[in-house]
DSSP file (Angstrom, degrees, kcal/mol; ACC not computed):
  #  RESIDUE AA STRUCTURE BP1 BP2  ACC     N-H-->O    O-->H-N    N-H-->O    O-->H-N    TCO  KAPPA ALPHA  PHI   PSI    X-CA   Y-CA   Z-CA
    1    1 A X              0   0    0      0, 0.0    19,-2.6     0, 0.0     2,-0.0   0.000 360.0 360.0 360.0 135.7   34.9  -18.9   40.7
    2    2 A X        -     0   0    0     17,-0.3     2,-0.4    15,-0.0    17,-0.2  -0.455 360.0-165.7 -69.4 157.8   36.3  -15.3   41.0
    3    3 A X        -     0   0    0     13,-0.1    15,-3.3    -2,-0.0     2,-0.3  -0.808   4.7-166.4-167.2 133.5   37.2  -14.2   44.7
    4    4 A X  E     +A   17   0A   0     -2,-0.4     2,-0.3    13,-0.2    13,-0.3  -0.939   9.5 179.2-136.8 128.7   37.8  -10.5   45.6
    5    5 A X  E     +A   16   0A   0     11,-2.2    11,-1.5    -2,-0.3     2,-0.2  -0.954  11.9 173.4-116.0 127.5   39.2   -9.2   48.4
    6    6 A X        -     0   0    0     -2,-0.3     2,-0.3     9,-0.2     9,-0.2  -0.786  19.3-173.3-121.4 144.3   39.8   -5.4   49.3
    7    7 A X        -     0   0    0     -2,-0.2     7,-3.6     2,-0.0     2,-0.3  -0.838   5.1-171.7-154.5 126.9   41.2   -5.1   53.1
    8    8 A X  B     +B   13   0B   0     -2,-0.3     2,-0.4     5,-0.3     5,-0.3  -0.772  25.9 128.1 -87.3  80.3   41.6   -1.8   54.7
    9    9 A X        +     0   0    0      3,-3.8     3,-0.1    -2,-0.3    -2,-0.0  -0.982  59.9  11.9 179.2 126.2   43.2   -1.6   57.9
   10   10 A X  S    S-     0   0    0     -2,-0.4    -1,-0.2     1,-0.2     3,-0.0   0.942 128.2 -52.5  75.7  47.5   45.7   -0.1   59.9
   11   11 A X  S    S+     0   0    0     -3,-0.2     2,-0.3     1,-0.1    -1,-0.2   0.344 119.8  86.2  58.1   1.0   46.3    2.8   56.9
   12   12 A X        -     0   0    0     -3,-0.1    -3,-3.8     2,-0.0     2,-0.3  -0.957  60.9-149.9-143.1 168.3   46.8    0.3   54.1
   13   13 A X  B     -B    8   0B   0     -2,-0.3     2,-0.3    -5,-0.3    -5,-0.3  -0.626   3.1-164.6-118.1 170.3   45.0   -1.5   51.8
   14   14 A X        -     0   0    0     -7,-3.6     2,-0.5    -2,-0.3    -2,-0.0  -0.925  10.9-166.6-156.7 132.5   45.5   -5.1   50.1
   15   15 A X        -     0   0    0     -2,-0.3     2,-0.5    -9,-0.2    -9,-0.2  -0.942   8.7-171.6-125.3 136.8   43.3   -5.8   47.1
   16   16 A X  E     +A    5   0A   0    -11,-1.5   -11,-2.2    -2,-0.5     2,-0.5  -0.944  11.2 178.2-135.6 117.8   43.3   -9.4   46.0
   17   17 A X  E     +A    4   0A   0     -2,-0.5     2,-0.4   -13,-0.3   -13,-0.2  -0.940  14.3 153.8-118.6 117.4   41.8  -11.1   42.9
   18   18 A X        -     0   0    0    -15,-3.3     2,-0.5    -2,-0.5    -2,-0.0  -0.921  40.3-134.6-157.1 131.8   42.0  -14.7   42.0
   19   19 A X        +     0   0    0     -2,-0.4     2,-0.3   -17,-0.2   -17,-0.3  -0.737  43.2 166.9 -76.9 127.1   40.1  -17.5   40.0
   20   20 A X        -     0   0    0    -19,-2.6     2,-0.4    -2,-0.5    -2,-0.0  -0.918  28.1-126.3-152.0 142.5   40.0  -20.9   42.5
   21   21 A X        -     0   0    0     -2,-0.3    26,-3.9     2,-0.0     2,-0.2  -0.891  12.5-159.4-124.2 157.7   38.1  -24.0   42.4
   22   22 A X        -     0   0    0     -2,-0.4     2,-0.4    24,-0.3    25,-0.2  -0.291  25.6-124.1-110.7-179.0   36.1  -25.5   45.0
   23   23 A X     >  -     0   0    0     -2,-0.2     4,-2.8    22,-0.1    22,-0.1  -0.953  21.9-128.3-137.6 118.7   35.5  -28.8   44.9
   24   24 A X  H  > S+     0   0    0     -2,-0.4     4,-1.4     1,-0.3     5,-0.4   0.817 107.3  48.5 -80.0 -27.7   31.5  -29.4   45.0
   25   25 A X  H  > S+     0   0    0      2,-0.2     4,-2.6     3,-0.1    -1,-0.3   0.995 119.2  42.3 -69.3 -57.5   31.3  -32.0   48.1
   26   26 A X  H  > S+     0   0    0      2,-0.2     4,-3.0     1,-0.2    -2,-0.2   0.980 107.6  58.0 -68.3 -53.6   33.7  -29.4   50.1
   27   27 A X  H >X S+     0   0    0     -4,-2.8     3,-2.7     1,-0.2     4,-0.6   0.861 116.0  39.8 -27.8 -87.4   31.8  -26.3   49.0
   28   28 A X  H 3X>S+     0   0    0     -4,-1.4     4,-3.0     1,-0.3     5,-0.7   0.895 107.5  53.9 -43.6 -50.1   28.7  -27.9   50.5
   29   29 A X  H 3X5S+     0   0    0     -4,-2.6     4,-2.7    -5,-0.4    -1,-0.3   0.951 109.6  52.0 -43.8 -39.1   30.0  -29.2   53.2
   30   30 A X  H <<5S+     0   0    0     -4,-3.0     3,-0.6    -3,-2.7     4,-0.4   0.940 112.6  48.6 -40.3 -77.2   31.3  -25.3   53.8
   31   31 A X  H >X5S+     0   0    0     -4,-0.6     3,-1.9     1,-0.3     4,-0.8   0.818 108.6  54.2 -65.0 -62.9   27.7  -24.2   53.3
   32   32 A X  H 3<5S+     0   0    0     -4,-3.0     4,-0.5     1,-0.2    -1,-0.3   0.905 110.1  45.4 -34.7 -54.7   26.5  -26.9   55.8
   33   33 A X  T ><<S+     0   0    0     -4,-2.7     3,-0.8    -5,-0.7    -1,-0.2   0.765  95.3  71.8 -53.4 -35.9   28.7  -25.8   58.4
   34   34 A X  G X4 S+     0   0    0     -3,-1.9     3,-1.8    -4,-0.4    -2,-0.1   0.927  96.8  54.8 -58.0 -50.4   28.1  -21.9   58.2
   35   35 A X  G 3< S+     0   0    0     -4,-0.8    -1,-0.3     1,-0.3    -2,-0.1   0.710 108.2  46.4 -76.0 -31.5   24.6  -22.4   59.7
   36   36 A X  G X  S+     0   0    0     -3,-0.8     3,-2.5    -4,-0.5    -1,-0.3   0.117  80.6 144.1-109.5  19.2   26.0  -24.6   63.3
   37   37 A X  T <   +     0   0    0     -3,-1.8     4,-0.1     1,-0.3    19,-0.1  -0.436  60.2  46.3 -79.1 139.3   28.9  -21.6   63.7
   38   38 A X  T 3  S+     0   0    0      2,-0.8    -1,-0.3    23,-0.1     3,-0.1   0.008 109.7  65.9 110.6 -14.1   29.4  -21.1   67.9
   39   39 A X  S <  S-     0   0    0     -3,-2.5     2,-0.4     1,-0.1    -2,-0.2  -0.090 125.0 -40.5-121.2  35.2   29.5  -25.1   67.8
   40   40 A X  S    S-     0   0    0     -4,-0.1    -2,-0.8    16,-0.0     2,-0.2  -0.989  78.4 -71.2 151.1-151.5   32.7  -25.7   65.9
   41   41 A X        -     0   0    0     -2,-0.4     2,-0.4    -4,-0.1    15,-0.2  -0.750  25.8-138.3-130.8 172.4   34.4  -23.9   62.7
   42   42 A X        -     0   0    0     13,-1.4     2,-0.3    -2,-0.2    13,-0.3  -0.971  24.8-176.8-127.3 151.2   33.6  -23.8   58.6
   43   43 A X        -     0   0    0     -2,-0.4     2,-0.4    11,-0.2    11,-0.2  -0.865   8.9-172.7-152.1 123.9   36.6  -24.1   56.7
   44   44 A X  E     -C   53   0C   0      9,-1.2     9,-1.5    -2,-0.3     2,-0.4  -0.979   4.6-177.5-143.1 110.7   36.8  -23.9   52.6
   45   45 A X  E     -C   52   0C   0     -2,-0.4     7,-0.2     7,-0.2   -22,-0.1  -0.981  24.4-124.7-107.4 125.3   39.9  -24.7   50.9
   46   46 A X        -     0   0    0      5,-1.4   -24,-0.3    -2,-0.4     5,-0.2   0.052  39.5 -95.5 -52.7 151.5   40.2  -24.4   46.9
   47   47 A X  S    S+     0   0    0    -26,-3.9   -25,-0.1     1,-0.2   -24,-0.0   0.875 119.1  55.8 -59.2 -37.7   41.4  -27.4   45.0
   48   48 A X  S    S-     0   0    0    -27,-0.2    -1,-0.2     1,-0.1   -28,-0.0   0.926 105.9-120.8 -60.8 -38.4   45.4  -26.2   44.9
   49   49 A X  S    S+     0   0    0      2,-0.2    20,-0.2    21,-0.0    -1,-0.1   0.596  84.4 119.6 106.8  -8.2   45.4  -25.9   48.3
   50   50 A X        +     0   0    0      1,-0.2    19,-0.5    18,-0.1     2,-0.4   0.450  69.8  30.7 -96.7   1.3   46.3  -22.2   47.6
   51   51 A X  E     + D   0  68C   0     -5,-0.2    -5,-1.4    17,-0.2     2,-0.3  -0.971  59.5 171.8-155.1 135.2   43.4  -20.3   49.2
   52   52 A X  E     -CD  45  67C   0     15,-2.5    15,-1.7    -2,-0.4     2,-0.4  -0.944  18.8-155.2-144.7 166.4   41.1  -21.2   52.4
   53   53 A X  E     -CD  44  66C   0     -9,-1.5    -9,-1.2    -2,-0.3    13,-0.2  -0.974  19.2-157.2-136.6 119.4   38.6  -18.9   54.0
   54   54 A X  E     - D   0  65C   0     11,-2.1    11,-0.5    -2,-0.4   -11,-0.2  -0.519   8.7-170.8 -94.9-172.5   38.1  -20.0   58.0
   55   55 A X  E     + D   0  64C   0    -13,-0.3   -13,-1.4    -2,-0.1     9,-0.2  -0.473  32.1 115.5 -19.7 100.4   34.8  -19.2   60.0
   56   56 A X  E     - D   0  63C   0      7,-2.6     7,-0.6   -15,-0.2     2,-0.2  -0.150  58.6 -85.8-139.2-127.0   34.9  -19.9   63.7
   57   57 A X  E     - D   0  62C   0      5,-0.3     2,-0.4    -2,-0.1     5,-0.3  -0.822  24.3-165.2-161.2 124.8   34.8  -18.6   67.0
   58   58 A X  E >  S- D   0  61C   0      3,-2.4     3,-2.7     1,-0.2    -2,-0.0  -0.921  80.5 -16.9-117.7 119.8   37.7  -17.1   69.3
   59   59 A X  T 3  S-     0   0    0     -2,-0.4    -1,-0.2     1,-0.3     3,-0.1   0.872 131.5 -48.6  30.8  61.3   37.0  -16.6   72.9
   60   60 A X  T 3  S+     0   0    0     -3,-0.2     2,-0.4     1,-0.1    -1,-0.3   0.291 113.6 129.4  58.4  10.2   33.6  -16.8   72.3
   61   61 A X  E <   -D   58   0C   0     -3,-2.7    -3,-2.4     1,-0.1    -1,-0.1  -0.885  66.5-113.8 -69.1  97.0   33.8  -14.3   69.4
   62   62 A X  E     +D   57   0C   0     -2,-0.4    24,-0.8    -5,-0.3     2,-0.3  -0.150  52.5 173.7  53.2 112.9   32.4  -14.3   65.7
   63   63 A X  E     -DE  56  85C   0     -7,-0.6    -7,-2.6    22,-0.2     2,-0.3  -0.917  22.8-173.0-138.4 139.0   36.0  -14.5   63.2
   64   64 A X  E     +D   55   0C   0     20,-0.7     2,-0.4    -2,-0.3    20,-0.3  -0.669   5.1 174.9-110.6-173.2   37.1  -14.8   59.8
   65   65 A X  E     -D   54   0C   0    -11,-0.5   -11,-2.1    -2,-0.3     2,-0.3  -0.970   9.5-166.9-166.6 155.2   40.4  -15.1   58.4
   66   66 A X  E     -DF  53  82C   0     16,-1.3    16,-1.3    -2,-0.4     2,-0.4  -0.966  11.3-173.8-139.1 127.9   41.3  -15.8   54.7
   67   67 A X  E     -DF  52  81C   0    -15,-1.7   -15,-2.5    -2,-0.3    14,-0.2  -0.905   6.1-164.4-120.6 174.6   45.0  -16.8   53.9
   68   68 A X  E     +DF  51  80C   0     12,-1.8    12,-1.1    -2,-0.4     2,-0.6  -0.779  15.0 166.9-146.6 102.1   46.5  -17.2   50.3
   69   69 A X  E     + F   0  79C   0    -19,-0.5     2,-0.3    -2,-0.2    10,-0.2  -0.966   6.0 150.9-137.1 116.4   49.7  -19.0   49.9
   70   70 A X  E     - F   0  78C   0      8,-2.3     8,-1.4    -2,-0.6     2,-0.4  -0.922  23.1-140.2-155.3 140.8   51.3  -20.3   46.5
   71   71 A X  E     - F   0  77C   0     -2,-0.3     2,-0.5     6,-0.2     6,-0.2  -0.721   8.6-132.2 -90.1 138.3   54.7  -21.1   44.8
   72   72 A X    >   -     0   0    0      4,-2.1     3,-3.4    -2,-0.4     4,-0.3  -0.840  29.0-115.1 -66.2 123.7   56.3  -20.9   41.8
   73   73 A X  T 3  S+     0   0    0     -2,-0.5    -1,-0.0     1,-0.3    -2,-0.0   0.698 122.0  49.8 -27.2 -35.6   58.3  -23.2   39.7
   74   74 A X  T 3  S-     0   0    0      2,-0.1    -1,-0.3     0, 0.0     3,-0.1   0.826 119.4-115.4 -66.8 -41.6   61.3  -20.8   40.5
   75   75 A X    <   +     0   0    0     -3,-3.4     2,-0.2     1,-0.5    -2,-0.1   0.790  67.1 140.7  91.3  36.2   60.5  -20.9   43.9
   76   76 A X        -     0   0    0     -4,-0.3    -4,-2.1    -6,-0.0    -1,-0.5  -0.694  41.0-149.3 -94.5 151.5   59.4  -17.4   44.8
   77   77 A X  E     -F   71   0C   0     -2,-0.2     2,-0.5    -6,-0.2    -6,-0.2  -0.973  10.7-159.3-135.8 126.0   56.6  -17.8   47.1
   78   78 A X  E     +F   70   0C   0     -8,-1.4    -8,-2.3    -2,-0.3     2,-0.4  -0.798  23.9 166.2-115.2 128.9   53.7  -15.1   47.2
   79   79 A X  E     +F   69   0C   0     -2,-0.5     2,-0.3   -10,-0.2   -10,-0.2  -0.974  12.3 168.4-148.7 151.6   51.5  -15.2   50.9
   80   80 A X  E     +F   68   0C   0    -12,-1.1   -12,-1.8    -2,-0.4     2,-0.2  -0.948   6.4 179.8-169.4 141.8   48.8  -12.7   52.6
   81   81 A X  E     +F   67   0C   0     -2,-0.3     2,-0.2   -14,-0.2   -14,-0.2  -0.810   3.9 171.6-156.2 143.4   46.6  -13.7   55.7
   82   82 A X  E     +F   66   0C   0    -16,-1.3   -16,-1.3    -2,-0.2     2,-0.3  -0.853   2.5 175.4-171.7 137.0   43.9  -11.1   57.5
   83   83 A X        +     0   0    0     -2,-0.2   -18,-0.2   -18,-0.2     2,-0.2  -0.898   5.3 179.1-167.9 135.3   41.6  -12.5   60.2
   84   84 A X        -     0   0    0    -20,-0.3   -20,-0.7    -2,-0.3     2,-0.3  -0.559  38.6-104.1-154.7 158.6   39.3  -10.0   62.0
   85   85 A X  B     -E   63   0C   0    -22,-0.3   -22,-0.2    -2,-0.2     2,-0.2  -0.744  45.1-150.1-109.9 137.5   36.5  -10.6   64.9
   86   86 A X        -     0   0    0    -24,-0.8   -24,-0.2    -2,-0.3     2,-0.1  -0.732   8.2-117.3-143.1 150.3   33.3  -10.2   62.8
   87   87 A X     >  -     0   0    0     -2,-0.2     4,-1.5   -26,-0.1    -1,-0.1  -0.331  31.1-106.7 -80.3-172.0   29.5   -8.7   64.4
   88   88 A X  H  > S+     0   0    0      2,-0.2     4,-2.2     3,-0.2     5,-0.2   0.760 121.2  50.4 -84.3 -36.3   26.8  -10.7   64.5
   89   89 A X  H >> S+     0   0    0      2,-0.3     4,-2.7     3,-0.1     3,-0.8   0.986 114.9  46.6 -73.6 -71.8   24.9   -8.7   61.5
   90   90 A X  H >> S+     0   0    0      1,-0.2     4,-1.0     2,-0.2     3,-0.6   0.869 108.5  58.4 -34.2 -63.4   28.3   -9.2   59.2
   91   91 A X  H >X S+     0   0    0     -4,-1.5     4,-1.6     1,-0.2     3,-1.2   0.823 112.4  40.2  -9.4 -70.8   28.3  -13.1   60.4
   92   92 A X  H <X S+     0   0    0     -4,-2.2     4,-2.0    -3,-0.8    -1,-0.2   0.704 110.0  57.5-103.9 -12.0   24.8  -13.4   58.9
   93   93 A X  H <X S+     0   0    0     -4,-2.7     4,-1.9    -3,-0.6    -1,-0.3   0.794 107.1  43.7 -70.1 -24.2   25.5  -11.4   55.9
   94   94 A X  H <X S+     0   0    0     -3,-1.2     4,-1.6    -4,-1.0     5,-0.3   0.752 113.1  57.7-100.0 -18.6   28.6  -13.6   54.4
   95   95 A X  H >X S+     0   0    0     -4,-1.6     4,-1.8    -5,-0.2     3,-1.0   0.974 104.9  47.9 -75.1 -49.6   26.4  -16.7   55.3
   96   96 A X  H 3X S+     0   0    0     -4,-2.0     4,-6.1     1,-0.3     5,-0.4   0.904 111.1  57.6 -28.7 -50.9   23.3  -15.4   52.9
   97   97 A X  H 3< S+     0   0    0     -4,-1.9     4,-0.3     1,-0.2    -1,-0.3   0.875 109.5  34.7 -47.3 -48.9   25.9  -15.0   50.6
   98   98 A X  H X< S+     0   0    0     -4,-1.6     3,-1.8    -3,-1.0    -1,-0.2   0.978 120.4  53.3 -67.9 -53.6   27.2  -18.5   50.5
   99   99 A X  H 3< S+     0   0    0     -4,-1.8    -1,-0.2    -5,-0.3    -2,-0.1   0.922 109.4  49.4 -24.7 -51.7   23.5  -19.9   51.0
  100  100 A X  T 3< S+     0   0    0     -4,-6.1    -1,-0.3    -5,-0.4    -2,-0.2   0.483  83.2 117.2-103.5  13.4   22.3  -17.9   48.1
  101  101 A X    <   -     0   0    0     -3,-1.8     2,-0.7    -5,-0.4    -3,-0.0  -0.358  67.7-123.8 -50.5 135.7   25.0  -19.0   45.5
  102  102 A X        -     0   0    0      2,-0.0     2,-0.4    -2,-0.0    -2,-0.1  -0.825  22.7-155.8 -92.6 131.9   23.6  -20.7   42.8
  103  103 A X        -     0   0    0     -2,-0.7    -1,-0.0     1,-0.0   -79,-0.0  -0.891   9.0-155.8-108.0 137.7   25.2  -23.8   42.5
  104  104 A X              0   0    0     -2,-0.4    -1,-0.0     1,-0.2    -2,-0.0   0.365 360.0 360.0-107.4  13.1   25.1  -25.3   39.1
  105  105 A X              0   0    0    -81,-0.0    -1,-0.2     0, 0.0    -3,-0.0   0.516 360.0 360.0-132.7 360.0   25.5  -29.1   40.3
């Protein structure tokens, strides 16, 4: 699966593109989760282990956060984190999305 992210904030931007796999039991489980958010958190991590997307709630608050963390064989290590207090209208827009992925399994 393709993942884009553009974040604009605080005068700079960070634009991020990467192909990641889900694992089809977590993916649902994600999806499952989105709908009960305000009673716990959604959390979907890619099979490396290199990319997770949170959904929860912070002092009674709506947030996401995405981090991205991976090494090289050299042992340069590349990592970028952003995690934002979300409205209520955004909050129901990134669950449709996940809701209305076609899932091919």
């Amino acid at each position: 699966m393709q993942v884009i992210i553009d974040v604009q904030q605080f005068g700079h931007r960070l634009e991020y593109h990467a192909n990641v796999w889900f694992d089809c039991a977590v993916w649902d489980a994600f999806v499952a989760v989105i709908n009960s958010i305000g009673k716990g958190e959604a959390k979907l991590v890619d099979m490396g282990g290199h990319f997770t997307l949170w959904l929860g709630e912070v002092s009674g608050k709506s947030v996401i956060s995405w981090e991205l963390k991976k090494a090289d064989v050299t042992g340069a290590v590349t990592t970028a984190a952003f995690r934002s207090p979300i409205d209520e209208d955004t909050l129901a827009h990134v669950k449709e999305q996940f809701m209305q992925f076609n899932r091919w399994w």
